[in-house]
Wavefront OBJ file of the C-alpha trace (Angstrom):
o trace
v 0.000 0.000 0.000
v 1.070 3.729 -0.241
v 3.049 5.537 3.110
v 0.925 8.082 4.594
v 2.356 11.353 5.136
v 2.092 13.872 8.274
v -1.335 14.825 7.286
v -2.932 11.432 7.161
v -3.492 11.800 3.277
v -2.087 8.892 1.309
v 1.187 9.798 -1.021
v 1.599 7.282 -3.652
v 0.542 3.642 -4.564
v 2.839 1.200 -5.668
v 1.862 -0.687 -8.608
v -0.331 -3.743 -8.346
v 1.250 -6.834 -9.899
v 0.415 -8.308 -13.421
v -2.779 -9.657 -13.781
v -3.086 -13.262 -15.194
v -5.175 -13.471 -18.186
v -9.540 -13.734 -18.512
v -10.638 -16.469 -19.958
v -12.743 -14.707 -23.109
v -16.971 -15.337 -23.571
v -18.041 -17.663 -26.041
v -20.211 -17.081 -28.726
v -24.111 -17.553 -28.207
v -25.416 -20.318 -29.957
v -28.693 -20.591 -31.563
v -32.015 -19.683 -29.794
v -34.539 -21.258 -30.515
v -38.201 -19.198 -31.395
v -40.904 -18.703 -29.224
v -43.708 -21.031 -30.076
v -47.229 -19.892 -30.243
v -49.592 -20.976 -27.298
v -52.517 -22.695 -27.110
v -56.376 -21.870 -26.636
v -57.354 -21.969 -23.072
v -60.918 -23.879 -22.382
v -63.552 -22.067 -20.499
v -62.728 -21.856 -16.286
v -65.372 -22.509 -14.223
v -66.088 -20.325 -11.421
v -65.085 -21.347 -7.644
v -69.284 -21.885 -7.182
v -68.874 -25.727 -5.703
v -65.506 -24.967 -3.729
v -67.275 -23.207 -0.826
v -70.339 -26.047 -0.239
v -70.107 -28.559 2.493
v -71.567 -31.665 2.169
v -72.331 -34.253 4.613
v -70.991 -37.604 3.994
v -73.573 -38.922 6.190
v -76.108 -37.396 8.851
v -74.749 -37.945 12.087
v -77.470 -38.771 15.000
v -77.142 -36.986 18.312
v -75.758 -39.721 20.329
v -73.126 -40.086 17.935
v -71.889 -36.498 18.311
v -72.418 -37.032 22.060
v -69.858 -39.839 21.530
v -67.444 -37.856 19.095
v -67.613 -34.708 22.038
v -66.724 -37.672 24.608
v -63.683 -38.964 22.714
v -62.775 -35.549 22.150
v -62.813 -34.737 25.399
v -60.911 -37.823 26.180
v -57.989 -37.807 24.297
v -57.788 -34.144 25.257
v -57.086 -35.414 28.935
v -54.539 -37.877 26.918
v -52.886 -35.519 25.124
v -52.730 -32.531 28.287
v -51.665 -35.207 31.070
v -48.252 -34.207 31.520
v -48.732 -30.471 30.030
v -47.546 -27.783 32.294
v -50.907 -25.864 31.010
v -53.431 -24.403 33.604
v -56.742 -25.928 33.504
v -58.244 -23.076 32.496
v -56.453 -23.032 29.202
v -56.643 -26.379 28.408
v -61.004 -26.148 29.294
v -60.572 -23.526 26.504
v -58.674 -25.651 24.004
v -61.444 -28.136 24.515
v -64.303 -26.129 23.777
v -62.522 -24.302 20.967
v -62.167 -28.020 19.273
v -65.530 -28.885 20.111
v -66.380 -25.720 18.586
v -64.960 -26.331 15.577
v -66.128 -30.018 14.901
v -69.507 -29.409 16.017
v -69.348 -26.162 13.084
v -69.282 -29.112 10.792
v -71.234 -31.436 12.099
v -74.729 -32.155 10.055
v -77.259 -33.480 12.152
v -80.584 -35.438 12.029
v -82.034 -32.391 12.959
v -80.099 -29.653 10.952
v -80.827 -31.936 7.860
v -84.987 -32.400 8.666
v -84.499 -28.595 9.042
v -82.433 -28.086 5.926
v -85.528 -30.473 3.789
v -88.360 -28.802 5.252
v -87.084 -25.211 4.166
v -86.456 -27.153 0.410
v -90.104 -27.869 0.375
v -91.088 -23.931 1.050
l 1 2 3 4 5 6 7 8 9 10 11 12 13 14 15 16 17 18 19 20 21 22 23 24 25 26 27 28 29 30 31 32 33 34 35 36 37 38 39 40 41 42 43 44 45 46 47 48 49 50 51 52 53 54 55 56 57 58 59 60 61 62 63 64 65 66 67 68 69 70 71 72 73 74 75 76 77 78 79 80 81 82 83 84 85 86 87 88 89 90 91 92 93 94 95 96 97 98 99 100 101 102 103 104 105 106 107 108 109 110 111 112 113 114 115 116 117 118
């Protein structure tokens, strides 16, 4: 590097060494066109992605027995959880919430036919 004088500004630089010699680009080759697309067939609007659709009707003691088991393997799962009770009570209804959201039952769906008739 250079010597700095008195003044802290930089005198001279020494010369760098020779450089070693660049490999040079090659040539670019042939490219190829741009080929023409094709027609795009008619999308169909997101109308049957929202509907929910019961795979079966479930009776009431069967979603009594789904909110058991639920509640169940929540005490499985939260045995050796360092959660309060309180928190875990509201991971259990929030669950039970959710599943019981999609749940279609005898009634909903004697409900859901009689307003089909109207």
């Amino acid at each position: 590097m250079g010597k700095k004088s008195d003044d802290g500004k930089i005198g001279a630089i020494k010369g760098t060494g020779s450089t070693s010699n660049v490999q040079g680009a090659d040539s670019v080759g042939v490219v190829g066109g741009v080929k023409a697309t094709s027609s795009v067939g008619a999308v169909k609007g997101p109308g049957a992605i929202g509907k929910r659709r019961a795979t079966r009707i479930m009776s009431t003691a069967e979603r009594e027995n789904l909110m058991r088991l639920i509640n169940e393997e929540a005490e499985k799962l939260f045995e050796d959880s360092a959660m309060s009770p309180e928190r875990k009570e509201v991971l259990k209804s929030a669950v039970k919430m959710a599943v019981d959201a999609g749940i279609v039952t005898e009634d909903d769906a004697k409900e859901s036919d009689s307003t089909k008739k109207k």
